[in-house]
N, C-alpha and C positions, 0 to 999 in steps of 0.2 A: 458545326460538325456536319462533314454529308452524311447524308440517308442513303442507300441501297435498296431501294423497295422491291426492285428483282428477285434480290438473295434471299434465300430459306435456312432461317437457323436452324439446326438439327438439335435439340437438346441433348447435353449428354446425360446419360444413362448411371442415374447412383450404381458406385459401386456394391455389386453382392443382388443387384435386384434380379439378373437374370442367372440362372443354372446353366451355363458354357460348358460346363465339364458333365457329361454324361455319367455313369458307372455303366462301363464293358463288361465281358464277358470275362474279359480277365482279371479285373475288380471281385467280381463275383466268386472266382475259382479262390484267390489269393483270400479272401473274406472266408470264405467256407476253409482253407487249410488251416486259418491260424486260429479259427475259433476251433477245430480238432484237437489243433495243437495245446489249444489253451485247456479246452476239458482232459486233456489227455495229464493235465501236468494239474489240475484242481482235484482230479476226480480222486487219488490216492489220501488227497488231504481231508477230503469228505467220507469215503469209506472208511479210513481211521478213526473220526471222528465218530462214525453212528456203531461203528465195534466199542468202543471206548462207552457207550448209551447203552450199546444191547446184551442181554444174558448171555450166559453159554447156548444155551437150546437154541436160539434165536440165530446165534453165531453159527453151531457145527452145520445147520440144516441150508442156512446161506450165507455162504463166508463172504462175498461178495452182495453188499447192500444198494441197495438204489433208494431207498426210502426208510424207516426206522420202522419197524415194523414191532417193537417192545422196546419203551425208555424206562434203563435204570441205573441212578446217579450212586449204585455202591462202587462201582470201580474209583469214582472221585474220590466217593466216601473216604476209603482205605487209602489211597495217592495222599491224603492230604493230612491222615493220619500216620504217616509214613515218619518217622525221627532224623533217617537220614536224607529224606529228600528234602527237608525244610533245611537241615542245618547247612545241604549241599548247595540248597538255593541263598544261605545267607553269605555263603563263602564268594559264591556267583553274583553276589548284588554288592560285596565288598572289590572285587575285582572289575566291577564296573564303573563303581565309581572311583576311589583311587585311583583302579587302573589308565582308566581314562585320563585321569586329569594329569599322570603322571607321563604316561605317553603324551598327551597332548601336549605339553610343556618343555619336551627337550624337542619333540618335534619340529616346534614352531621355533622355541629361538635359534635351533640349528638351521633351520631353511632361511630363516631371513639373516643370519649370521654368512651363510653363506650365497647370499642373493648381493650384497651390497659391496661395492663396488673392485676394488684389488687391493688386496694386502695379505703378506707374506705367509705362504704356505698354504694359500685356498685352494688351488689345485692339487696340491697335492693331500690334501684333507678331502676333497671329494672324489677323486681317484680312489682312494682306500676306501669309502664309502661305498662307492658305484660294485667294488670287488664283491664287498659280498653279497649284493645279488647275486650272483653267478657264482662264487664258489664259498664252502662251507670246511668248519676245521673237522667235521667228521660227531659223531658222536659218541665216541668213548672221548675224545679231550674234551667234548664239552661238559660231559659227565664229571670227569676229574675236576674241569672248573668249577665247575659248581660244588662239587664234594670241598676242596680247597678255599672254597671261598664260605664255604659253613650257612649253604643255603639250603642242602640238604634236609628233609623232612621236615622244611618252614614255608610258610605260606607266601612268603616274599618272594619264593624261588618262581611266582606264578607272574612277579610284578617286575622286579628291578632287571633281569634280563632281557624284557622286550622293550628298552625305554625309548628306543629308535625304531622305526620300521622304516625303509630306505625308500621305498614305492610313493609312503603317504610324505617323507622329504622334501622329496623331489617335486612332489605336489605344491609344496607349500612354498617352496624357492622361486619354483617360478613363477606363481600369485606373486608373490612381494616384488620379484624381476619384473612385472608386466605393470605395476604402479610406475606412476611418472614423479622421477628424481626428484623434479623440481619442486614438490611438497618437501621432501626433507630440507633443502635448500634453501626455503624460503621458511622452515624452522630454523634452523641454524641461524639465519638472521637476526631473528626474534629471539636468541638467544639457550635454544633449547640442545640438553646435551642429548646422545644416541640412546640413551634409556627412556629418556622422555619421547624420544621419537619414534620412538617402537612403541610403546603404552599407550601413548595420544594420537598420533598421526595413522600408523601404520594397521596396526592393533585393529580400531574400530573399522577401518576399512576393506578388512578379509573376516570380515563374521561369516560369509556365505561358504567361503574356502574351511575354516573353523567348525563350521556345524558337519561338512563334509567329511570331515577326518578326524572329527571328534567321533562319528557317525559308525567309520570304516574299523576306530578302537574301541568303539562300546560291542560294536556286532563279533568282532576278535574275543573280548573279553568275556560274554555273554557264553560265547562257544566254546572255549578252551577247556582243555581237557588234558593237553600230551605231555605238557610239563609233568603235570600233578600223577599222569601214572607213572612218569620215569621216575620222581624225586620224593614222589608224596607216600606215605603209611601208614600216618596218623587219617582215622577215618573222618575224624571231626574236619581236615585240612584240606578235605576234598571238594573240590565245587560239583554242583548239579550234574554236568555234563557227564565228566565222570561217574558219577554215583548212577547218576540214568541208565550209562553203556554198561556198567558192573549187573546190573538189574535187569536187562534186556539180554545181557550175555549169559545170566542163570536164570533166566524168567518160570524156568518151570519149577524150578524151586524155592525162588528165593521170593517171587512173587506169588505165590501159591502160600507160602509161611508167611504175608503180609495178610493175605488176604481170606476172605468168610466162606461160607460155603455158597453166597451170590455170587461172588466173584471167579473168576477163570483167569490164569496169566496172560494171553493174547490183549482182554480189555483193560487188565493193570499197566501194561508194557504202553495200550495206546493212552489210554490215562494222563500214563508220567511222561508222554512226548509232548501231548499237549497243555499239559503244566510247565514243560521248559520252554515251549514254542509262545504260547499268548502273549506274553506278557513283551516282549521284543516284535511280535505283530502287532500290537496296540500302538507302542510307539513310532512304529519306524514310517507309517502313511503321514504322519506329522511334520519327518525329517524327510522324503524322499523328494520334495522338492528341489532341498540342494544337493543332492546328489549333481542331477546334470549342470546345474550350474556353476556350482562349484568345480569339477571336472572339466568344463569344455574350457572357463577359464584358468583353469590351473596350466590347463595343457597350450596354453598361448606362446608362452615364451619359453624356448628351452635356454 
């Protein structure tokens, strides 16, 4: 082999050992807006939070906290002595998980039903789909529907009417769209029919899509409320959400008749927000990884 004894190798430089990218002045400006932005949209969650800790006196003299200046855990006390926020929260933990599983299950075999390949009448099944995003029958017929259909002042009326959501569909159609054919294909070979191929093949390979619109009908489920004031009466039939806004919309009385002579409505009102709020904050830093990934690949294929 010849030598070059002239030439100077220059080593190259591991990647990441030098800092090439400075931070600017526009760095800096852009850094200091969103951390504003971000206290500006924390801080309301925090000052609810040390109302919800502190007396009245403590409260009327500085309604606006920066620090806790007196903690006292009767406002919880009484939240959680509460009969109808438990049984509203049990209606709310019944709609989550049914609900879920019940959304997620026509969901999914409707997008992959309509993801696979052409046969009679698929456009025109997703054409009538795509509709009602955009336009609605109104709410006095949907009201009759539901009166006609004897769902009326039952708790099902909170579950079997949202069994599709069009948005999270279309998510899941085009996950299975963006899988390559040639896996079913080379099931079919092997013998396996289109149930098999969806439960084996298909199935295990959109858990990430799955957790994200499992995700989008727990956080739906979790919230819902407007069924249950249009159709609901029975007060046992009512989930949390509601019971919370009924309680914050009479707070001076109805929270005041819950509560001791430690308590004041303003810290029962924040109390019971953040007895509806924890429990969907505990979970959801666990699930918000597939958020974006499930989303950027949903949105691959239309």
């Amino acid at each position: 082999m010849r030598k070059f004894k002239n030439v100077k190798y220059m080593p190259l430089k591991p990647k990441g050992s030098t800092f090439d990218k400075r931070i600017g002045a526009l760095d800096w400006v852009l850094l200091v807006i969103l951390a504003v932005y971000a206290l500006l949209i924390i801080y309301p969650f925090y000052n609810a939070l040390l109302i919800s800790l502190s007396p009245e006196s403590v409260y009327i003299n500085t309604p606006f906290l920066l620090w806790p200046k007196e903690i006292t855990f009767e406002n919880y006390a009484t939240v959680f002595s509460s009969a109808s926020l438990w049984s509203g929260f049990r209606v709310t933990l019944l709609l989550l998980i049914v609900g879920t599983a019940y959304q997620l299950f026509f969901t999914v075999i409707t997008g992959y039903a309509l993801s696979r390949g052409k046969w009679f009448g698929k456009n025109f099944v997703m054409n009538m789909i795509l509709v009602t995003m955009f336009f609605g029958g109104g709410l006095i017929p949907y009201y009759m529907l539901i009166k006609n259909l004897g769902l009326y002042n039952k708790i099902w009326v909170m579950i079997i009417p949202g069994a599709i959501d069009t948005y999270n569909m279309l998510l899941m159609r085009n996950y299975f769209a963006s899988l390559p054919p040639d896996m079913e294909e080379s099931a079919k070979i092997d013998g396996a029919n289109d149930i098999q191929i969806f439960l084996h093949v298909y199935l295990p390979m959109s858990l990430p899509m799955l957790a994200t619109v499992g995700l989008f009908f727990a956080v739906g489920n979790w919230n819902s409320w407007y069924n249950a004031l249009l159709f609901i009466e029975e007060p046992s039939y009512k989930p949390l959400q509601l019971v919370l806004r009924e309680m914050i919309k009479t707070s001076t009385s109805s929270m005041e008749s819950l509560g001791q002579k430690e308590t004041f409505s303003e810290g029962l009102t924040m109390a019971s927000i953040f007895f509806s709020i924890v429990p969907m904050m505990m979970f959801y830093p666990f699930l918000q990884r597939f958020f974006v990934k499930g989303l950027v690949v949903g949105a691959i294929k239309g």
